[in-house]
Chimera marker file (.cmm) of the C-alpha trace (Angstrom):
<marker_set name="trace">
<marker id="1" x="111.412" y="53.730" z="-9.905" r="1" g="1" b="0" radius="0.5"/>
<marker id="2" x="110.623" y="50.241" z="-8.870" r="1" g="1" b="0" radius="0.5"/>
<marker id="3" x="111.381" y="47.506" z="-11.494" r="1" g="1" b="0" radius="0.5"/>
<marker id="4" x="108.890" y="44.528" z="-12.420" r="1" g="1" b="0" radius="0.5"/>
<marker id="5" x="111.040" y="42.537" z="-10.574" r="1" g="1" b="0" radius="0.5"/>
<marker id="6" x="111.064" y="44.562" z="-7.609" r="1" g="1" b="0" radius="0.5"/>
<marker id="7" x="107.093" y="44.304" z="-7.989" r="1" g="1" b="0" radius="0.5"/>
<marker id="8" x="106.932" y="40.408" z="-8.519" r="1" g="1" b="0" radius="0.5"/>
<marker id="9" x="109.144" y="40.349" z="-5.045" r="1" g="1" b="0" radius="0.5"/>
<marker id="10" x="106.803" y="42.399" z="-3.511" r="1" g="1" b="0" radius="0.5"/>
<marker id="11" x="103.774" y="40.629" z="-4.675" r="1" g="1" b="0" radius="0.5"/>
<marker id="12" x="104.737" y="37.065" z="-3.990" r="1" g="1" b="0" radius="0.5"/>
<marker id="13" x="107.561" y="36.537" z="-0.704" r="1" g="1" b="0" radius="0.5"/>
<marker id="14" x="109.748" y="33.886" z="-1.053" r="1" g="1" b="0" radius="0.5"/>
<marker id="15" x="108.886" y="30.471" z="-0.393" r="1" g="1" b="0" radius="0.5"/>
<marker id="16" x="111.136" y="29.776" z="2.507" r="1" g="1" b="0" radius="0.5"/>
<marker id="17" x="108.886" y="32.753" z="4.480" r="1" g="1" b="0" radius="0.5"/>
<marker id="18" x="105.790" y="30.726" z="6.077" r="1" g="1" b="0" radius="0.5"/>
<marker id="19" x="102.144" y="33.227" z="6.223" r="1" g="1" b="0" radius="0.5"/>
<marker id="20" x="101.972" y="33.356" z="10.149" r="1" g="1" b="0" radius="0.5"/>
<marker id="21" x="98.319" y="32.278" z="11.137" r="1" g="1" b="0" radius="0.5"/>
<marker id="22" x="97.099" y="33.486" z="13.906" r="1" g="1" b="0" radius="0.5"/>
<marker id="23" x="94.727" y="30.692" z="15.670" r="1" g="1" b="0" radius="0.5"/>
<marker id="24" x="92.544" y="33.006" z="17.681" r="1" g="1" b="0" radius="0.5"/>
<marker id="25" x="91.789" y="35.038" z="14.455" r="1" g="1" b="0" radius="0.5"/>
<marker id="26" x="90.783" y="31.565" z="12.754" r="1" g="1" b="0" radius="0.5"/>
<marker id="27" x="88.608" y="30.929" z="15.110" r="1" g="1" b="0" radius="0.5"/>
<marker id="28" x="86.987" y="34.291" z="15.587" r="1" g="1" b="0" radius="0.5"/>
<marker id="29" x="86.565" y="34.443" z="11.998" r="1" g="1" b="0" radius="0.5"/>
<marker id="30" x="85.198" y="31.324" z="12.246" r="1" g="1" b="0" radius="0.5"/>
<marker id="31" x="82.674" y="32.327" z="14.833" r="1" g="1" b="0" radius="0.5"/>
<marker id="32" x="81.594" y="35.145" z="12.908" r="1" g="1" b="0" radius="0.5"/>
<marker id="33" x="81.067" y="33.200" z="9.651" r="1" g="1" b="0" radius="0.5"/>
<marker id="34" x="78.752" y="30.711" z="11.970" r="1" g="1" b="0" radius="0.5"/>
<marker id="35" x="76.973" y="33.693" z="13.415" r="1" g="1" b="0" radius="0.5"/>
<marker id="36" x="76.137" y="35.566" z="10.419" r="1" g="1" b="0" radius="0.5"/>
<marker id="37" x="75.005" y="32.521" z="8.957" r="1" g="1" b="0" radius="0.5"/>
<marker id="38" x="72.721" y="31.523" z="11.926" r="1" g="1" b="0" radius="0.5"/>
<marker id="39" x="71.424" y="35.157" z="11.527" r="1" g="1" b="0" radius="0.5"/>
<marker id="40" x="70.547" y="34.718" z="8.081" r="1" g="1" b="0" radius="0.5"/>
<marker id="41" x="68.929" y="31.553" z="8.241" r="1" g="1" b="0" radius="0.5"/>
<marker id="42" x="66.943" y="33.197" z="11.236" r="1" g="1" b="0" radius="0.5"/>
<marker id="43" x="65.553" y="35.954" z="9.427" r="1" g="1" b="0" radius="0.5"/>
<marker id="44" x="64.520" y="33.670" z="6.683" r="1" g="1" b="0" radius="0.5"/>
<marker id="45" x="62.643" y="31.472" z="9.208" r="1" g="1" b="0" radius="0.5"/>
<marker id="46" x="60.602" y="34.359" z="10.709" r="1" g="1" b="0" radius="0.5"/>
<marker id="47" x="60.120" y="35.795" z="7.158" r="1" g="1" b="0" radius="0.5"/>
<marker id="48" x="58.634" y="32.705" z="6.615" r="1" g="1" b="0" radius="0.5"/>
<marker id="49" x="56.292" y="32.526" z="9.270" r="1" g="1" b="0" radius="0.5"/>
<marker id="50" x="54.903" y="35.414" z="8.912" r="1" g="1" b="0" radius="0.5"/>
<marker id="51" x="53.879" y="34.952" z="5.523" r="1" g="1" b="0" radius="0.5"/>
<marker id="52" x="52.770" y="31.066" z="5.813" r="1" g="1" b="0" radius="0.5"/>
<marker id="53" x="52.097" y="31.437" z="9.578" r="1" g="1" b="0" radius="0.5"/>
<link id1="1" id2="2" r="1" g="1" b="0" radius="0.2"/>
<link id1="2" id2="3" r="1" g="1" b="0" radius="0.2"/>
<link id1="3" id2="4" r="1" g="1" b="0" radius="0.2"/>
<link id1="4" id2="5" r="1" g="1" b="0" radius="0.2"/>
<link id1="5" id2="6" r="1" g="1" b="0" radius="0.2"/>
<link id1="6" id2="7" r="1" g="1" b="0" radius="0.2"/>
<link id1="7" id2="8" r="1" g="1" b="0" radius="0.2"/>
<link id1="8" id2="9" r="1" g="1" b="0" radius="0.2"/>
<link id1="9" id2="10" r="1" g="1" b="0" radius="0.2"/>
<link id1="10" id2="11" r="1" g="1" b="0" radius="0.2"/>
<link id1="11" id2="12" r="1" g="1" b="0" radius="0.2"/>
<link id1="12" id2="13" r="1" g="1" b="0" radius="0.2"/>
<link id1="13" id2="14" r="1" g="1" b="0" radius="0.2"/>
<link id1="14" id2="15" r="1" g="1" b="0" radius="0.2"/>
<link id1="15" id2="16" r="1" g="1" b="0" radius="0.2"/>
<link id1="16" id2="17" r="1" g="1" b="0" radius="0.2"/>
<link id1="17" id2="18" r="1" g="1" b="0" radius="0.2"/>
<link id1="18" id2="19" r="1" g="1" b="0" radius="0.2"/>
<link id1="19" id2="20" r="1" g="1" b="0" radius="0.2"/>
<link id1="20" id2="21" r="1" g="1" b="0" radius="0.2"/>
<link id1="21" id2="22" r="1" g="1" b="0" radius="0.2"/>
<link id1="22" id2="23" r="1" g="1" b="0" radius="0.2"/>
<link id1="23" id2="24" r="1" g="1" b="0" radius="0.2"/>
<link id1="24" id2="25" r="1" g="1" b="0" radius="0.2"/>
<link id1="25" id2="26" r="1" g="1" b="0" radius="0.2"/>
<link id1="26" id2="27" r="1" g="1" b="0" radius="0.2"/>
<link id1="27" id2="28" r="1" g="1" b="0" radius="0.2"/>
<link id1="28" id2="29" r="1" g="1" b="0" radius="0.2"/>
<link id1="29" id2="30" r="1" g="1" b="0" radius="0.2"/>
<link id1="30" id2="31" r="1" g="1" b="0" radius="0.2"/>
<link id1="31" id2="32" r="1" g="1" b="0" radius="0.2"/>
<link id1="32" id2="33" r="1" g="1" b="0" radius="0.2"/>
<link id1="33" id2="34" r="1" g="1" b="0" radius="0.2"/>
<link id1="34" id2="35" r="1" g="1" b="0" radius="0.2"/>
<link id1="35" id2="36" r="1" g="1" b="0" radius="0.2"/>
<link id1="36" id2="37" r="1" g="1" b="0" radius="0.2"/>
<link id1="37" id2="38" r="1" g="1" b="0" radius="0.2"/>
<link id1="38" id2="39" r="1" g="1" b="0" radius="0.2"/>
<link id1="39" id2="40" r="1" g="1" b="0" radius="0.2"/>
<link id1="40" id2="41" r="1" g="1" b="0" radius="0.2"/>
<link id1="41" id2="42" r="1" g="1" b="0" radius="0.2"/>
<link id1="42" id2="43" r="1" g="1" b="0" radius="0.2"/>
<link id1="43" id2="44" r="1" g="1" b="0" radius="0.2"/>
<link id1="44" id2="45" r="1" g="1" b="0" radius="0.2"/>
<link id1="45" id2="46" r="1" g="1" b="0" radius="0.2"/>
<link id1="46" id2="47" r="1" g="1" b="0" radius="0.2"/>
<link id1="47" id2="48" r="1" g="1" b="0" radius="0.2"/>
<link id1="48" id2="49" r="1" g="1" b="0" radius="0.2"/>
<link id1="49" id2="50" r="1" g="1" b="0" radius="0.2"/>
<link id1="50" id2="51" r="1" g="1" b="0" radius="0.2"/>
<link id1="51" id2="52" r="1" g="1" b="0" radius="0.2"/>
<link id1="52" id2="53" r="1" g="1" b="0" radius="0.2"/>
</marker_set>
């Protein structure tokens, strides 16, 4: 059986390990976030329009 300690280890690495970051993730992540809101915002334009237009 796994003791709470075992679990807090688990849970939370040590602070000499550094979270690797990959850049081209960031930045397609990034992209996405951009997108989806350009998306949005385009919807909402043409929604809109049609009812003002």
């Amino acid at each position: 059986m796994i003791s709470d300690v075992d679990c807090t280890r688990l849970a939370m690495p040590s602070g000499s390990e550094e979270p690797q970051r990959d850049p081209e993730l960031k930045r397609k992540a990034w992209l996405a976030v951009f997108l989806s809101s350009a998306v949005f915002w385009a919807v909402v334009a043409l929604l809109i329009w049609k009812f003002w237009g």
